[in-house]
C-alpha positions as a Markdown table, in Angstrom:
| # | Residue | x | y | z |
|---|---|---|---|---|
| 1 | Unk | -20.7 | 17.7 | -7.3 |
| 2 | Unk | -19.5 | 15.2 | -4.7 |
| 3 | Unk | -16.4 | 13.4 | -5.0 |
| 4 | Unk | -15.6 | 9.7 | -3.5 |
| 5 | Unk | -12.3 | 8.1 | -2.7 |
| 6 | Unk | -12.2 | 4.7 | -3.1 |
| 7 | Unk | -9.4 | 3.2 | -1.2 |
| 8 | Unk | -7.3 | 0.0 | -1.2 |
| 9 | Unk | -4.6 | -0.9 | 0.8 |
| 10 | Unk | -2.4 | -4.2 | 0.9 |
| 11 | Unk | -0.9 | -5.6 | 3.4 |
| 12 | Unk | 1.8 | -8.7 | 4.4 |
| 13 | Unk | -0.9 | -10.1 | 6.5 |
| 14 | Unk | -4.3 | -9.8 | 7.9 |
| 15 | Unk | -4.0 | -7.6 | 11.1 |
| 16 | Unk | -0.8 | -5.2 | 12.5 |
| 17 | Unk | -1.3 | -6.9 | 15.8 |
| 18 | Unk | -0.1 | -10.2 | 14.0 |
| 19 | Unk | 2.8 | -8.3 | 12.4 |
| 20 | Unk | 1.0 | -7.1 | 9.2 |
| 21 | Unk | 2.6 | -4.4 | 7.6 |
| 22 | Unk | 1.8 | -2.5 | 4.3 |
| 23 | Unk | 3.2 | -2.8 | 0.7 |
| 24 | Unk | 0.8 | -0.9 | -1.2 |
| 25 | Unk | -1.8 | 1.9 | -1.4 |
| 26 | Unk | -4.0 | 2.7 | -4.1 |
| 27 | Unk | -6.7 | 5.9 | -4.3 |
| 28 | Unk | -9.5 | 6.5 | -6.9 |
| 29 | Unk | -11.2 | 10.1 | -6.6 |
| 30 | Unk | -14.4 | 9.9 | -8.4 |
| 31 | Unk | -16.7 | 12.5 | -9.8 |
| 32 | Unk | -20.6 | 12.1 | -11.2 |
| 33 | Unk | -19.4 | 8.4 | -12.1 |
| 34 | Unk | -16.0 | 9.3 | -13.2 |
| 35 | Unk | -12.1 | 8.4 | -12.7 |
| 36 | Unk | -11.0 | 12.2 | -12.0 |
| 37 | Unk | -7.5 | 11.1 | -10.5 |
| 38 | Unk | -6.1 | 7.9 | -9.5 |
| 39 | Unk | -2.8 | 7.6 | -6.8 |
| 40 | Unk | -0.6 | 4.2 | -6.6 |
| 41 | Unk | 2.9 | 3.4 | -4.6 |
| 42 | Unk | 4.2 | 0.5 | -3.1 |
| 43 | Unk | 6.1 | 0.5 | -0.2 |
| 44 | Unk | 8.7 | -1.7 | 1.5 |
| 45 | Unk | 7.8 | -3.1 | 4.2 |
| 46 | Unk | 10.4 | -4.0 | 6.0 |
| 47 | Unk | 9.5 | -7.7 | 6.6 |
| 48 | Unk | 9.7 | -10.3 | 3.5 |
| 49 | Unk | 6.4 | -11.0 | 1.9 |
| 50 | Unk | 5.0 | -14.2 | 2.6 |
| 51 | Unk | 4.6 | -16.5 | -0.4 |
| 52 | Unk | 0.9 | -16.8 | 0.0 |
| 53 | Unk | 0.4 | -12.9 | 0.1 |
| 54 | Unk | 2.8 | -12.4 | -3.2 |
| 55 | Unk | 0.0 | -15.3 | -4.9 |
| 56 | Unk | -2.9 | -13.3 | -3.4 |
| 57 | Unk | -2.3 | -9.6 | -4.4 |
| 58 | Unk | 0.6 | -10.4 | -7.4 |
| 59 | Unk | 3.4 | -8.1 | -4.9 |
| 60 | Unk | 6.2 | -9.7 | -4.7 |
| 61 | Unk | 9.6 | -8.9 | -2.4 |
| 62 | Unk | 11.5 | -7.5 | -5.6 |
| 63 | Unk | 8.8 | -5.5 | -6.9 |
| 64 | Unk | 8.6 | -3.0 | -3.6 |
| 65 | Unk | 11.5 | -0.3 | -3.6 |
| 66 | Unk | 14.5 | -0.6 | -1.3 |
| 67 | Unk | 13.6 | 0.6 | 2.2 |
| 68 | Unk | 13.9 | 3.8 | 3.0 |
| 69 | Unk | 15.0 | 4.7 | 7.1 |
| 70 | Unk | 13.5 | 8.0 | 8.3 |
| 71 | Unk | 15.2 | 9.3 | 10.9 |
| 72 | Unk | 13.7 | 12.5 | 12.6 |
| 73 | Unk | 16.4 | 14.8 | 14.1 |
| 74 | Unk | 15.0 | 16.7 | 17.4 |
| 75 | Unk | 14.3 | 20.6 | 17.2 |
C-alpha cells in the first residue's frame, strides 16, 4: 500500500525573497484513495497579512495565534 501526502502551504506573499512568510500548513496522508490522517495549524507570522492575501486564502491577522519567540540557549 502506498501512501501520498498532499501538501498546502500559505503564505503572506508570493516568494521569501520578497518578504513572504508563512501562516498556515495543511497535510493530507492518503491511502488506496482514502483520507487516513489530515494535519492543520496556522502560524503567526510575524508580519501583518496583507489585505489582498486575507481575501485570497480567508486568513486573516486575528485568526493566527499570538507569536511565539524561540529562543535557543547554547550547550
Amino acid at each position: 500500500m502506498s501512501i501520498h501526502a498532499v501538501i498546502d502551504f500559505e503564505t503572506t506573499g508570493l516568494s521569501p525573497a520578497f518578504g513572504a512568510r508563512p501562516t498556515e500548513i495543511a497535510i493530507v496522508l492518503i491511502a488506496e484513495g482514502k483520507i487516513i490522517d489530515r494535519f492543520q495549524s496556522l502560524m503567526n507570522p510575524g508580519v501583518s497579512i496583507p489585505n489582498d492575501i486575507q481575501v485570497l486564502t480567508g486568513i486573516t491577522n486575528e485568526m493566527v495565534p499570538p507569536r511565539v519567540r524561540i529562543v535557543v540557549a547554547p550547550i
